[in-house]
C-alpha positions as CSV (number, residue, x, y, z in Angstrom):
1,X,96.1,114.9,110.2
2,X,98.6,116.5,112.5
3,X,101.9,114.7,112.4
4,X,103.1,113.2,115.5
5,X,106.7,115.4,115.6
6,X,104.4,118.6,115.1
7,X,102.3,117.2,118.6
8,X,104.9,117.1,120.5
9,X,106.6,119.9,119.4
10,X,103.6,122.0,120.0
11,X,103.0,120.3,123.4
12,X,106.6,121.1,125.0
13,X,106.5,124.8,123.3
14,X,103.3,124.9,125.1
15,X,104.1,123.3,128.2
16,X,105.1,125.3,131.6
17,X,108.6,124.5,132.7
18,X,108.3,120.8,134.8
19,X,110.7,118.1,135.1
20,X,111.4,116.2,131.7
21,X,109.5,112.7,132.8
22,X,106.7,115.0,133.5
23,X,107.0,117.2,130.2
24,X,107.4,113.6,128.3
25,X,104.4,111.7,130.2
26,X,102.2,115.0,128.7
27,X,103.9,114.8,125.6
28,X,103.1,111.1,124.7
29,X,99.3,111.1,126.8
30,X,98.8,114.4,124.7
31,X,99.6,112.8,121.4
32,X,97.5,109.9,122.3
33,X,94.3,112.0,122.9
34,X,94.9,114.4,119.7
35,X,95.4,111.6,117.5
36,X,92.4,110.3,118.3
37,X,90.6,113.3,118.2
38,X,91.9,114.4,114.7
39,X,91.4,110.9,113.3
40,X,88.0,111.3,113.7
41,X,87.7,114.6,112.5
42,X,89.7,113.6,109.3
43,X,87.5,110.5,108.5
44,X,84.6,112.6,108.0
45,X,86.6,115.3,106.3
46,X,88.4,112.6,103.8
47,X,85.1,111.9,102.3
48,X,84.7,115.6,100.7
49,X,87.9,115.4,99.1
50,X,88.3,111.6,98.3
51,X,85.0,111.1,96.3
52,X,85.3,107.8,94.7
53,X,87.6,105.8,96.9
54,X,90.9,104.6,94.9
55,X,93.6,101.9,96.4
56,X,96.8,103.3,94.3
57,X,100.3,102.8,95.2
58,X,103.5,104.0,93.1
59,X,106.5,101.8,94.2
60,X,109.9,103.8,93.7
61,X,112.9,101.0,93.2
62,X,112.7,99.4,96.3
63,X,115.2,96.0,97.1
64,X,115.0,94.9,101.1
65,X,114.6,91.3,102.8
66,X,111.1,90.9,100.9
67,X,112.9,90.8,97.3
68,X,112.7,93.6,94.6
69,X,110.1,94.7,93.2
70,X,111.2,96.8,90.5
71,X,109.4,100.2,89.9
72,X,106.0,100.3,88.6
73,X,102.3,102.1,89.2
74,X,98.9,100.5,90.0
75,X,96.1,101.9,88.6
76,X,93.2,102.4,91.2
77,X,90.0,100.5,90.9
78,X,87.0,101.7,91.5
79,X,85.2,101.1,94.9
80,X,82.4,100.1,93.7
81,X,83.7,97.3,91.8
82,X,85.5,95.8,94.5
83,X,85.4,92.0,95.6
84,X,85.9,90.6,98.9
85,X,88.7,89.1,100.0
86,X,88.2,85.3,98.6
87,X,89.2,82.2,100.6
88,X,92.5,80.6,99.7
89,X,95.6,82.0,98.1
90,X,95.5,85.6,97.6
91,X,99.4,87.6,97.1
92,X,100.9,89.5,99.9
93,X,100.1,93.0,101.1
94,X,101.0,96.1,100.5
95,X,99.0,98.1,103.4
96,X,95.6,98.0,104.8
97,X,92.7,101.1,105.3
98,X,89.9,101.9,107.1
99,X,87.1,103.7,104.6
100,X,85.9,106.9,106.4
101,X,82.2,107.2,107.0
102,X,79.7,108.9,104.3
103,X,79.1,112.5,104.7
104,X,75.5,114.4,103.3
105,X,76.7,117.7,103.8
106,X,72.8,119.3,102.5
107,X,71.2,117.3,105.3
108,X,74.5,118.0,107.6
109,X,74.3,113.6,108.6
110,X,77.4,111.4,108.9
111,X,76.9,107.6,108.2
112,X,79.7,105.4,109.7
113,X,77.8,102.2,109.0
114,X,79.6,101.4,106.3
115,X,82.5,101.7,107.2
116,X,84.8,98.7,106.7
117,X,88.5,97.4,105.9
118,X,90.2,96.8,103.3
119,X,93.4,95.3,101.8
120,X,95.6,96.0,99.1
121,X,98.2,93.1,97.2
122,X,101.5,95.0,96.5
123,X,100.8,94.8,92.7
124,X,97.6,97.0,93.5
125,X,94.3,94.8,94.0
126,X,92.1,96.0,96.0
127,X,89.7,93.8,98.3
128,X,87.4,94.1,101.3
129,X,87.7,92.8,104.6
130,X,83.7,93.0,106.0
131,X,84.6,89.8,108.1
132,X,87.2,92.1,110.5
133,X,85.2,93.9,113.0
134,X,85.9,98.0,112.3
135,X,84.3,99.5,115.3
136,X,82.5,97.9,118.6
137,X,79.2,98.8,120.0
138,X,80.9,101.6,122.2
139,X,82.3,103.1,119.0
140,X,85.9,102.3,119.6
141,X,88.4,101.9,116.2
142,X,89.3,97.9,115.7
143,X,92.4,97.3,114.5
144,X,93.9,94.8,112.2
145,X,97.6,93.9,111.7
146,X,99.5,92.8,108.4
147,X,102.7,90.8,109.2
148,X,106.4,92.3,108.4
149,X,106.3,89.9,104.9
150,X,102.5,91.3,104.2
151,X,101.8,87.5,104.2
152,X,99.6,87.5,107.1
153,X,96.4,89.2,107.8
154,X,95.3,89.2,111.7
155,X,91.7,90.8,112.9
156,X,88.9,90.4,115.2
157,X,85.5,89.0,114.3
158,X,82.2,90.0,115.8
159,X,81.0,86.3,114.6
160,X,83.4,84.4,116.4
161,X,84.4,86.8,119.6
162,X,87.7,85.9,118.9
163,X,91.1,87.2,117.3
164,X,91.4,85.2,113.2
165,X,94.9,85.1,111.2
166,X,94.7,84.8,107.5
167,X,97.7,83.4,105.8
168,X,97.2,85.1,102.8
169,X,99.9,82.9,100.4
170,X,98.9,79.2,101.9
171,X,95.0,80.4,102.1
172,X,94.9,78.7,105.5
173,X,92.9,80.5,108.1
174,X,93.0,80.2,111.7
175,X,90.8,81.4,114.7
176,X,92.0,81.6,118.1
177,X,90.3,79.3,120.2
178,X,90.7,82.2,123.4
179,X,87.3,84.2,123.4
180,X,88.0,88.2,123.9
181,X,84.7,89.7,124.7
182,X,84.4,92.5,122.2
183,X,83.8,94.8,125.6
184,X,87.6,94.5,126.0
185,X,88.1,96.6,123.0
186,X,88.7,100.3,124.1
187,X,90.2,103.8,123.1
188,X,93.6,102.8,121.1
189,X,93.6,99.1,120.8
190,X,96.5,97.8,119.0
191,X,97.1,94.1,117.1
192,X,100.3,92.6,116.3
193,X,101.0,89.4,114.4
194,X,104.0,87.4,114.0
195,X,105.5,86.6,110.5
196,X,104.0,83.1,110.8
197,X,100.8,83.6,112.0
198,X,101.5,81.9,115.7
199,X,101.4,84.5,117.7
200,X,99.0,87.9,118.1
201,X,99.8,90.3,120.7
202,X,96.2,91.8,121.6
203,X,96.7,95.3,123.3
204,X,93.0,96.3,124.8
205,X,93.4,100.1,125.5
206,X,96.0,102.3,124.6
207,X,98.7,103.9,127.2
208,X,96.2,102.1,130.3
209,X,97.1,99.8,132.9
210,X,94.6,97.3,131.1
211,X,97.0,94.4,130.8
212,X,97.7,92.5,127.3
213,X,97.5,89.5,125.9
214,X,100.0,87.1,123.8
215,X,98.0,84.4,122.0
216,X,99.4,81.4,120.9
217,X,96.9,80.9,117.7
218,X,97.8,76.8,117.7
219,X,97.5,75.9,121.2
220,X,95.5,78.6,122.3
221,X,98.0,79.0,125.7
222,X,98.0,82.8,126.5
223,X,101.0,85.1,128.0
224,X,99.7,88.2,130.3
225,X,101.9,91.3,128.9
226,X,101.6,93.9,131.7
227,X,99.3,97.6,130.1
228,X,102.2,99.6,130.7
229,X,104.1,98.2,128.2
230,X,103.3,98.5,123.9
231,X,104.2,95.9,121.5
232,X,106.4,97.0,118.6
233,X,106.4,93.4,117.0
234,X,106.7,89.9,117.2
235,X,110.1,88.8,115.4
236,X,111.7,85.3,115.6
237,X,110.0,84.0,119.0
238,X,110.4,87.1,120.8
239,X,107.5,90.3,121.6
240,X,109.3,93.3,121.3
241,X,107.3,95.6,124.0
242,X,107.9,99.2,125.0
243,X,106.8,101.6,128.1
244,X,107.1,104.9,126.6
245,X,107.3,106.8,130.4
246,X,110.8,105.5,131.0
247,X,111.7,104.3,128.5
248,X,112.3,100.9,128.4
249,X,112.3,98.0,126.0
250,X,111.8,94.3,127.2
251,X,112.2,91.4,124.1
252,X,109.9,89.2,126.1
253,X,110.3,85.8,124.2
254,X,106.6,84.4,123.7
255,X,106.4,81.9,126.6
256,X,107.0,84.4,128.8
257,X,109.9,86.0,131.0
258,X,113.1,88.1,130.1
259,X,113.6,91.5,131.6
260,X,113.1,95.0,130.2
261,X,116.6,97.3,129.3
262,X,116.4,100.8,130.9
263,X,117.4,103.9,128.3
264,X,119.0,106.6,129.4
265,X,116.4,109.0,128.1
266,X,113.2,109.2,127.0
267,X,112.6,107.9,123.4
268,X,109.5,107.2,120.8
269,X,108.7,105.9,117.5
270,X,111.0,102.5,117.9
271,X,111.5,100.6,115.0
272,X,112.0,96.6,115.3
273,X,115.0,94.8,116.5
274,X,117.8,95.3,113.4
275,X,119.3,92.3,111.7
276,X,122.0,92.7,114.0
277,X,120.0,91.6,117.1
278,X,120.4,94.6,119.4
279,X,120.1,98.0,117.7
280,X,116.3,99.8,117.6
281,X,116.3,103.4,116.2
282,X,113.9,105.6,117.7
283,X,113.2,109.7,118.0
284,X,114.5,111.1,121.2
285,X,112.2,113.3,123.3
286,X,114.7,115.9,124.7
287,X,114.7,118.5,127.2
288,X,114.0,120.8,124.2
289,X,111.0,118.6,122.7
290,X,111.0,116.2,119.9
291,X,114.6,115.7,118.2
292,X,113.0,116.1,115.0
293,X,115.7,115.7,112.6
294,X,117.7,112.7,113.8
295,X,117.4,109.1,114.6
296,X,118.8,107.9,117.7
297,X,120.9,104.1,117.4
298,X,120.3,102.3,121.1
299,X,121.3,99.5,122.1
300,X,118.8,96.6,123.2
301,X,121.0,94.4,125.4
302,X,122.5,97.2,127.5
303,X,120.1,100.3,127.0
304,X,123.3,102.4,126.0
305,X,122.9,105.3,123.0
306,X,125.5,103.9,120.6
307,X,124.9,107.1,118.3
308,X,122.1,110.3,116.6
309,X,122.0,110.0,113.2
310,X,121.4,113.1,111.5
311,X,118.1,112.8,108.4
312,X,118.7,114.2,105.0
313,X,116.4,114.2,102.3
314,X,113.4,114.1,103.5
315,X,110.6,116.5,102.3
316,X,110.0,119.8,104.0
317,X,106.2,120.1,104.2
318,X,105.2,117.2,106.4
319,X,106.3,114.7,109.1
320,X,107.3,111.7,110.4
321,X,105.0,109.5,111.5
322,X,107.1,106.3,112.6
323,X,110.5,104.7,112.4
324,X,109.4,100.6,111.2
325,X,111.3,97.8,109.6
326,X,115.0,97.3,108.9
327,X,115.2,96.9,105.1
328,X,119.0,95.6,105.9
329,X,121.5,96.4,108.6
330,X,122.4,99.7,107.3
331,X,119.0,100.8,106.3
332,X,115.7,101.3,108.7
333,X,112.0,102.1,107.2
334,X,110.7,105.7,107.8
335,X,107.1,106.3,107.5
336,X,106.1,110.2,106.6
337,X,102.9,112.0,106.1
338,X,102.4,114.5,103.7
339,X,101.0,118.0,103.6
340,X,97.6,116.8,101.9
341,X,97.7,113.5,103.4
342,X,99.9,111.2,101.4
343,X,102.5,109.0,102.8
344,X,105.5,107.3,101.6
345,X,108.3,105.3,103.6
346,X,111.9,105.9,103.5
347,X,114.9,103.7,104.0
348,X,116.9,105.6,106.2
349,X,120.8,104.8,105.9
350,X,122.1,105.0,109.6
351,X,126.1,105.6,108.3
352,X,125.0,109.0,106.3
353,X,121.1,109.9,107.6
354,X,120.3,110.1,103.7
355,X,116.9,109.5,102.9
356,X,115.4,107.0,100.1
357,X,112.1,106.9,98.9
358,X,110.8,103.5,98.8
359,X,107.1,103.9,98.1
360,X,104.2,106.7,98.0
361,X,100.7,105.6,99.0
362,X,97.5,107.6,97.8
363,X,95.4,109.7,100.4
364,X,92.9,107.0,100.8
365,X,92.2,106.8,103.9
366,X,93.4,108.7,107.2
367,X,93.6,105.2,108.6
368,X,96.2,103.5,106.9
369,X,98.5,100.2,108.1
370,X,101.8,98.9,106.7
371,X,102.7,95.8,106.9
372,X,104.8,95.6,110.6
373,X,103.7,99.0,111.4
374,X,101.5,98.3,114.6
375,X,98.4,101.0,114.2
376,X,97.2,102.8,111.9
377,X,98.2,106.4,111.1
């Protein structure tokens, strides 16, 4: 899979000179279309290597706001063996993935009927999610969405036309009494969920003026989110939506209302809100292309740059794929692909740019979702 800094990098070497919202508005709609193009590709192509499909995950000393969970390695199951997810009390998650389709390489046939989703606990058990829709009758992707705690487990079901939020620790389940006719569903669809399950932000089509929708899971009351803007996340009462052309950020609380902060410059890859309540980190695209060695620290209230943090540590061969969660207020999660197509997240220390390794994931899957990470990469 081609990393999203190596896109845009090769779309602004490539590009003829035009004025930088132009060369950015290519850059991002370019990125858009080539991911989805090279998903696809690498879905069939995963099968060859991956053989018997594994759910492994090697955590590497990792202490945050979810609690420590010491180093250890889970041995992959087989995927033959595996259960679906059970009703009641299961244990948080670790990430989510999308099983590529079978390939018969003699007869030259792909199979994506059995495709489906599938979740994996943070101490490594692996279950599957046939319930959550994974493709729609125009063969469009479906996502799902893990909370930032991995607690809660939001998808779409065929069954019910409607969005369905799994706490995973209480074993309640809910499904949203607002019917979404699975027609909506189109090129890029995102899903978001809020830590307790209340809220899903359902984004129809990516980078279209199809507008969104906030769902209120308990009372079913809905908020219109205009298809310009993204949703990065749902964090204490407040949507956290971008629009990637300007760029600007509105924390939209979930009844509605607020106003979006103008940057002065165009930025992508935002992580959440920080602990502090008004710093995001997010990649700066330039005049030159992607900055792809430094974080930029803005501020959310009043759209100023407060500083670029310079990365160091992170491997050579390979590239970032997103910016994500703030472990603390000095550290935000870095998510980064692999030459092979591993991933592991970093916490990135915002005083000194050095890079941590928090956790490797196995090349399971070229659709793979973290918990508060909004689609799959």
């Amino acid at each position: 899979m081609t990393s999203l800094r190596k896109t845009l990098g090769d779309i602004a070497d490539e590009a003829p000179p035009v004025s930088l919202s132009d060369l950015a508005d290519r850059a991002v709609a370019g990125h858009r279309r080539r991911r989805r193009a090279t998903l696809t590709l690498a879905a069939v192509a995963a099968v060859v290597a991956l053989g018997v499909g594994t759910a492994g995950m090697t955590l590497v000393g990792s202490r945050g706001d979810y609690g420590d969970y010491g180093d250890y390695t889970v041995t992959p199951q087989r995927a033959d063996t595996l259960p679906e997810l059970p009703d009641g009390k299961v244990e948080p998650l670790g990430y989510a993935y999308q099983t590529p389709c079978k390939v018969d390489k003699k007869r030259r046939h792909v199979d994506c009927g059995a495709v489906e989703w599938r979740v994996v606990t943070r101490t490594g058990t692996t279950y599957r999610v046939p319930q959550a829709l994974t493709e729609t009758a125009k063969a469009f992707r479906v996502p799902v969405s893990i909370s930032r705690d991995g607690r809660m487990l939001a998808y779409y079901s065929r069954q019910a036309q409607a969005h369905v939020v799994r706490d995973l620790v209480s074993g309640s389940t809910v499904t949203s009494s607002v019917t979404v006719k699975e027609e909506r569903i189109g090129v890029g669809s995102m899903l978001v969920v809020s830590d307790d399950g209340r809220h899903v932000v359902f984004d129809p089509r990516e980078g279209s003026k199809d507008p969104g929708l906030l769902i209120d899971m308990r009372t079913g009351k809905t908020v219109s989110i205009p298809g310009e803007y993204e949703a990065i996340g749902i964090k204490d009462g407040v949507a956290q939506l971008v629009r990637y052309r300007k760029t600007d950020l509105w924390l939209m609380p979930v009844t509605g209302g607020g106003a979006p902060v103008r940057f002065d410059g165009v930025f992508i890859m935002f992580s959440e809100l920080s602990p502090d309540g008004r710093t995001v980190a997010a990649f700066e695209f330039g005049k030159r292309g992607l900055e792809r060695h430094s974080l930029t620290l803005l501020d959310a209230k009043t759209g100023r740059t407060i500083r670029k943090v310079v990365i160091r540590g992170l491997p050579k061969a390979g590239g970032v794929l997103d910016t994500s969660l703030w472990r603390n207020r000095a550290e935000v999660t870095l998510f980064y692909l692999h030459n092979g197509g591993s991933r592991s997240s970093y916490a990135i220390d915002i005083n000194t740019g050095r890079a941590r390794q928090t956790a490797r994931y196995p090349n399971v899957s070229p659709h793979m979702l973290f918990p508060g990470v909004v689609s799959s990469k």
